[in-house]
Backbone as a chain_set.jsonl record, in Angstrom:
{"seq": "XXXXXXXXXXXXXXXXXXXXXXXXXXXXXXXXXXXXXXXXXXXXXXXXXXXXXXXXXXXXXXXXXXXXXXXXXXXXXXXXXXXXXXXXXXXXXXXXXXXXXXXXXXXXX", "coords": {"N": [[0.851, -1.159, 0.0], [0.452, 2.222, -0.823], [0.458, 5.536, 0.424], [-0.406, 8.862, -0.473], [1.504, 11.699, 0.316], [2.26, 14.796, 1.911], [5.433, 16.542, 1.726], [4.343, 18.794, 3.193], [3.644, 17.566, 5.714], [5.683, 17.733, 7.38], [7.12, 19.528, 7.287], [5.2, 21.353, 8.319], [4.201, 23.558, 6.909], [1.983, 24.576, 4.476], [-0.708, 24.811, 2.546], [-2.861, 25.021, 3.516], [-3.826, 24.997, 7.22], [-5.494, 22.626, 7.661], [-4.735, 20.823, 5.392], [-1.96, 20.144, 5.996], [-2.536, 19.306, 8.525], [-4.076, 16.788, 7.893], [-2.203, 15.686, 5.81], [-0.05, 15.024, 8.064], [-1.793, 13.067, 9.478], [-1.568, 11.216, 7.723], [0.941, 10.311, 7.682], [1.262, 9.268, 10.285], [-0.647, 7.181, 9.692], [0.019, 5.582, 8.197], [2.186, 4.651, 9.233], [0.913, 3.244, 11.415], [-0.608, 1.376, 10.124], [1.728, -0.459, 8.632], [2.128, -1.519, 11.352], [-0.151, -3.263, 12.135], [-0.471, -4.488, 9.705], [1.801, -5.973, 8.779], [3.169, -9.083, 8.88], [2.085, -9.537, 5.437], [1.331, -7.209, 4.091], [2.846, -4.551, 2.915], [3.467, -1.123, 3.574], [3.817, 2.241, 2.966], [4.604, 5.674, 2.807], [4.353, 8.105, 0.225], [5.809, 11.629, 0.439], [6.066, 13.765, -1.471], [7.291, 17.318, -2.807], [6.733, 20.7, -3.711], [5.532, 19.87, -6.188], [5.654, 19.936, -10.046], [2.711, 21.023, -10.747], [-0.91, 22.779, -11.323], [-1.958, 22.382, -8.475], [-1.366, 23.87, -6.499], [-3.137, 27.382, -6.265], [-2.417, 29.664, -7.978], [0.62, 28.969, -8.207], [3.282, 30.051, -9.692], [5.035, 28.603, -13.077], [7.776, 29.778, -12.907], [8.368, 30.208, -9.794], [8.209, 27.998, -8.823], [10.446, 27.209, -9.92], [12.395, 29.156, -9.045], [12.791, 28.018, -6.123], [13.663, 25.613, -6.794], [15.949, 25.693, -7.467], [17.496, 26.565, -5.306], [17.811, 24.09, -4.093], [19.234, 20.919, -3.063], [19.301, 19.162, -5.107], [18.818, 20.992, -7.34], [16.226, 21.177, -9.217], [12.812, 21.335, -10.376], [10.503, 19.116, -8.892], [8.685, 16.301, -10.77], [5.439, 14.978, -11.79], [6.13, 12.367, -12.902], [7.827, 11.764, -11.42], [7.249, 11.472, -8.467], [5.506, 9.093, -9.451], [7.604, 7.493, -10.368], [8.693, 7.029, -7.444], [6.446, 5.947, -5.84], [6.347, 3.239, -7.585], [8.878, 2.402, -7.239], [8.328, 1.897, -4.687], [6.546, -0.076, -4.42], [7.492, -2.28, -6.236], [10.526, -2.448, -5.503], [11.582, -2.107, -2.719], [11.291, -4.179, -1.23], [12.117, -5.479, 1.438], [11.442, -3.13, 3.434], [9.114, -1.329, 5.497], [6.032, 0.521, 6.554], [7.507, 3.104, 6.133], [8.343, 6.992, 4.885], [8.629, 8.287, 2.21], [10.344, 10.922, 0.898], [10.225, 12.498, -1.519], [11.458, 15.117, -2.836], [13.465, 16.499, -3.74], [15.318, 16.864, -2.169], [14.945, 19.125, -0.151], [14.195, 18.341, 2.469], [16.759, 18.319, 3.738]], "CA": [[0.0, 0.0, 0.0], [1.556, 3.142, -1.022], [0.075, 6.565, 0.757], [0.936, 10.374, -0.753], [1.395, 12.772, 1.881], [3.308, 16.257, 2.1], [6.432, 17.387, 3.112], [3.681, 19.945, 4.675], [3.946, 16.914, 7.065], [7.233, 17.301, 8.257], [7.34, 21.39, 7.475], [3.988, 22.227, 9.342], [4.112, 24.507, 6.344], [1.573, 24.171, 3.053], [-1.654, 25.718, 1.454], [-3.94, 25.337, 4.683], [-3.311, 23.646, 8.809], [-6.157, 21.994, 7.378], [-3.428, 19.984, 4.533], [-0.877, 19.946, 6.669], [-3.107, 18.074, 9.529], [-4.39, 15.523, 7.146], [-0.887, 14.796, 5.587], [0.765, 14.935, 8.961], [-1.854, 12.128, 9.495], [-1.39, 9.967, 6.472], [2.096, 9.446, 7.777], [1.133, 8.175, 11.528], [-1.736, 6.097, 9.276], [0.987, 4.832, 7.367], [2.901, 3.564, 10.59], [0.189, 2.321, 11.984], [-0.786, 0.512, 8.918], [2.778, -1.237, 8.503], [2.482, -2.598, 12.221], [-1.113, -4.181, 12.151], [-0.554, -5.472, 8.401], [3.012, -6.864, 8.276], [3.771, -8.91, 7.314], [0.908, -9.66, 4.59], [1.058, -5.961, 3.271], [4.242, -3.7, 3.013], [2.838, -0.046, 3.919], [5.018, 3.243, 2.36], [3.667, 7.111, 2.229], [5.367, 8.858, -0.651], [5.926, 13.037, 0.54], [6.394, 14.927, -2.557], [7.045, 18.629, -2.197], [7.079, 21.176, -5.09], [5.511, 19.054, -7.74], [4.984, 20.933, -11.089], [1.059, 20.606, -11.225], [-1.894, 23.299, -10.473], [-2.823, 22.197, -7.564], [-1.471, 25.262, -5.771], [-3.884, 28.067, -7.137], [-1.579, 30.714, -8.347], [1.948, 29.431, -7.742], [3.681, 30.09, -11.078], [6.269, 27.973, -13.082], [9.091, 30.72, -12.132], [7.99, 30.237, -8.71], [8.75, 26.885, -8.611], [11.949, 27.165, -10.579], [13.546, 29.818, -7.862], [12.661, 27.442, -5.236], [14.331, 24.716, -6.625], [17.223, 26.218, -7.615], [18.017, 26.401, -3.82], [17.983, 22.839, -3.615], [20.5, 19.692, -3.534], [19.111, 18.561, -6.935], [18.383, 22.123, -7.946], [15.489, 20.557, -10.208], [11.196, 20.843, -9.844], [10.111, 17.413, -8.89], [7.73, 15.936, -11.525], [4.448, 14.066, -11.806], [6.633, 11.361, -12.946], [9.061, 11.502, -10.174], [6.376, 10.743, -7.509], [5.249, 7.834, -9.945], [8.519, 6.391, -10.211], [9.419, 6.854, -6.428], [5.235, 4.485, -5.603], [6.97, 1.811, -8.203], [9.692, 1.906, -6.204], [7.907, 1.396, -3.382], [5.794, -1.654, -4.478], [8.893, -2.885, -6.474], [12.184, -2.648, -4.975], [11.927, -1.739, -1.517], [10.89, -5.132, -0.637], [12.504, -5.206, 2.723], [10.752, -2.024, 4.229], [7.588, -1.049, 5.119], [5.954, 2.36, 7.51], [8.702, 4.646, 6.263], [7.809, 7.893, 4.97], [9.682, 8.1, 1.18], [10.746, 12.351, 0.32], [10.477, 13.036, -3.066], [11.584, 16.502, -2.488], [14.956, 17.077, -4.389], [16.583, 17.265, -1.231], [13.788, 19.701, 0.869], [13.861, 18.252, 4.101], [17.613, 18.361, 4.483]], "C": [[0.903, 1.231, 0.0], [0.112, 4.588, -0.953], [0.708, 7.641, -0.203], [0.548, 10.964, 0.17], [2.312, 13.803, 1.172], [4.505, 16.066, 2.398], [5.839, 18.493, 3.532], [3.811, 19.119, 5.929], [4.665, 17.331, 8.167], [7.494, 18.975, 8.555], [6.534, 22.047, 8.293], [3.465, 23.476, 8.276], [3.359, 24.178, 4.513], [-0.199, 24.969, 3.199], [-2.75, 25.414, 2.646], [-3.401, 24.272, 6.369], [-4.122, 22.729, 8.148], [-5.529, 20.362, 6.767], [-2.812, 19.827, 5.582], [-0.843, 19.503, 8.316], [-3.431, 16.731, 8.926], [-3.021, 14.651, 6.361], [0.118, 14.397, 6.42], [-0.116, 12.836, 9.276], [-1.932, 11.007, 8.663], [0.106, 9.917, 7.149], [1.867, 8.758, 9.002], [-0.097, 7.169, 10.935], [-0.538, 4.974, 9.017], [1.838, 4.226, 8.482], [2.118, 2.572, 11.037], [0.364, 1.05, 11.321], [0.107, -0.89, 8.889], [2.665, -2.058, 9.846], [1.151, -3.547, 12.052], [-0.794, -5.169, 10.883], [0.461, -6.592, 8.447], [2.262, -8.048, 8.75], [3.495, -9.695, 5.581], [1.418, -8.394, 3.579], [2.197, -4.942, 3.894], [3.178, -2.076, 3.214], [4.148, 1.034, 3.389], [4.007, 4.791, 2.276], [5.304, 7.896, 1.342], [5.244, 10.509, -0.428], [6.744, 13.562, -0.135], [6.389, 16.506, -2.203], [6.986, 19.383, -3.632], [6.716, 20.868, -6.136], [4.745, 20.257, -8.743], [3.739, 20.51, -11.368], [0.94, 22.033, -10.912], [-2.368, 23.554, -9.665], [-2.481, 23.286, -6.539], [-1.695, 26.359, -6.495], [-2.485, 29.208, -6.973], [-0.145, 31.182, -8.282], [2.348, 29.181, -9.684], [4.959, 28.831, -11.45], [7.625, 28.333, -12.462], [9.099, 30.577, -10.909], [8.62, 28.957, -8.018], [10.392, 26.244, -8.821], [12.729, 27.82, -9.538], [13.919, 28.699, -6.668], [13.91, 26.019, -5.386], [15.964, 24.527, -7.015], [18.007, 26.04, -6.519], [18.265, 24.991, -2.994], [18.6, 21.9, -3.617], [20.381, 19.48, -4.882], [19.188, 18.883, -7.713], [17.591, 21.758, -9.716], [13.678, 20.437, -9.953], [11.362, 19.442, -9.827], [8.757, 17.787, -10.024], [6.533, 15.574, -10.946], [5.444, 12.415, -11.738], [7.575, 11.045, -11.801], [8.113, 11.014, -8.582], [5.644, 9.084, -8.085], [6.309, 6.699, -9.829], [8.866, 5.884, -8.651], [8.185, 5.534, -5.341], [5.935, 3.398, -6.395], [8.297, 1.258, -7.255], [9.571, 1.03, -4.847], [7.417, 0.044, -3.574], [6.871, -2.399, -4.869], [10.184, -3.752, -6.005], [12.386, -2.53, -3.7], [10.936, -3.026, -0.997], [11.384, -5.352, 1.001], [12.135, -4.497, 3.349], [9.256, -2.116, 4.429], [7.825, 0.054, 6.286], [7.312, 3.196, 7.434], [8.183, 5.45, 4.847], [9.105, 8.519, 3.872], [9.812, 9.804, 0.552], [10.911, 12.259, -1.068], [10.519, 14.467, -3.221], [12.689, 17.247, -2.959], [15.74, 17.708, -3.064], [16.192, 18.313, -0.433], [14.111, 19.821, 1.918], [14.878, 17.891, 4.38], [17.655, 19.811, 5.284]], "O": [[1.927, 1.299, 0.681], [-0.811, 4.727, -1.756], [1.846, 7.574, -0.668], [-0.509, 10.859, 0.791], [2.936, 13.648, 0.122], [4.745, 15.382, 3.392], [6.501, 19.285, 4.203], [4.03, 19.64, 7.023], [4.445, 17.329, 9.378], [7.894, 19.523, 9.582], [6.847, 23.06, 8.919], [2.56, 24.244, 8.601], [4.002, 23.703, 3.577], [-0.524, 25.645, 4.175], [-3.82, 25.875, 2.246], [-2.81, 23.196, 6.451], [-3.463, 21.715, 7.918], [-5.676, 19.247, 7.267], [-3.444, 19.061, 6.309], [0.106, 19.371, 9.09], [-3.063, 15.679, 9.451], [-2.85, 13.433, 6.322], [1.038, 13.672, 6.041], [0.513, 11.777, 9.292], [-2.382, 9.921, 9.029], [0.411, 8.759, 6.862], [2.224, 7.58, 8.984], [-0.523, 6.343, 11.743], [-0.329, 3.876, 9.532], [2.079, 3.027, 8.345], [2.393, 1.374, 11.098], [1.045, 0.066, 11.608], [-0.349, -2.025, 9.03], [3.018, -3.234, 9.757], [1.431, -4.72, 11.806], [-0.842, -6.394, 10.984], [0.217, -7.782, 8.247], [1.053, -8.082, 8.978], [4.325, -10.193, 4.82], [1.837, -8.615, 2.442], [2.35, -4.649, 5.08], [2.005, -2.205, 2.863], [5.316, 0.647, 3.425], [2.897, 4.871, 1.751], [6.489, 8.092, 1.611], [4.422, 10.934, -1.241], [7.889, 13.868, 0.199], [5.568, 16.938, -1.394], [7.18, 18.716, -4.648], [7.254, 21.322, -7.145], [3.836, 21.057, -8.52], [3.594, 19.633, -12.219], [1.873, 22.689, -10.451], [-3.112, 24.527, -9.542], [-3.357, 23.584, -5.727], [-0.858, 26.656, -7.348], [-1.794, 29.41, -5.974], [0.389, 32.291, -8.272], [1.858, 28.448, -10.543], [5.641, 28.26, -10.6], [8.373, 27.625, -11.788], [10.235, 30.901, -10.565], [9.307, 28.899, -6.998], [11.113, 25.399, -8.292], [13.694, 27.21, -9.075], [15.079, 28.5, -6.309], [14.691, 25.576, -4.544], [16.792, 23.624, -6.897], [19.088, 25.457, -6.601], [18.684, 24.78, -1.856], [18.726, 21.741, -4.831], [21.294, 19.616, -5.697], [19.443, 18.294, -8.763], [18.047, 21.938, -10.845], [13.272, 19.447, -9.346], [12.111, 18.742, -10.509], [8.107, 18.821, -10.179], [6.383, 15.75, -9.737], [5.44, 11.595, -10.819], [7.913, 9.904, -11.486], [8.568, 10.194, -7.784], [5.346, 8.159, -7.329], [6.175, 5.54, -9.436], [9.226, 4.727, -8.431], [8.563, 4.675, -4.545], [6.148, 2.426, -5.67], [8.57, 0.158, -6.775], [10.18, 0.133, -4.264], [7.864, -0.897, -2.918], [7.335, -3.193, -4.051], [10.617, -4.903, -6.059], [13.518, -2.873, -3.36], [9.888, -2.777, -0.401], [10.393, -5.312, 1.729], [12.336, -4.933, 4.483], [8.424, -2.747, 3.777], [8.867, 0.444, 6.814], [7.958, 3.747, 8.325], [7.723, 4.832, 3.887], [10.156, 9.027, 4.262], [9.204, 9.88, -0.516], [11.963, 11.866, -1.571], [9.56, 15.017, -3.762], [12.886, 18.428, -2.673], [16.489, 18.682, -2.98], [17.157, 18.68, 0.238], [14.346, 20.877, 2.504], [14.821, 17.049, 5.276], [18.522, 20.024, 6.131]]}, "num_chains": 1, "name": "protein.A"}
């Protein structure tokens, strides 16, 4: 099972407390999750930050570009980059489960 959540999680900081209560709790779901299930069902929340979509009303491309300039990767995260990092999860990270996967170009150092 593969959650998305925020890095509003971890920042306390995103587009309402509202978000950034509900993605704080998709990651203690996602713990939970991993202890009742194992070990039947691997559990993973993927926290994307920055992704180039819409979904924040009126942040611009440039907006996004300064931001990530400032970052280890210095690169927007994608659509695809949260897709690849769930394949991952079901995939390759067979050994894990309840951990809480940053797709953030390096964010939440």
């Amino acid at each position: 099972m593969v959650n998305i959540s925020s890095i509003a999680a971890r920042t306390g900081l995103g587009s309402s407390l509202a978000y950034v209560a509900a993605k704080a709790g998709v990651d203690a779901l996602t713990l939970a999750l991993a202890k009742v299930l194992a070990p039947r069902i691997r559990v993973f929340s993927v926290s994307p930050a920055g992704v180039d979509t819409d979904f924040v009303p009126g942040r611009t491309r440039e907006q996004l570009q300064k931001t990530a300039e400032r970052l280890p990767l210095g690169h927007i995260t994608t659509p695809d980059d949260v897709a690849r990092a769930v394949i991952a999860c079901l995939v390759h990270l067979t050994s894990s489960t309840g951990i809480v996967v940053p797709v953030d170009e390096g964010r939440h150092l």
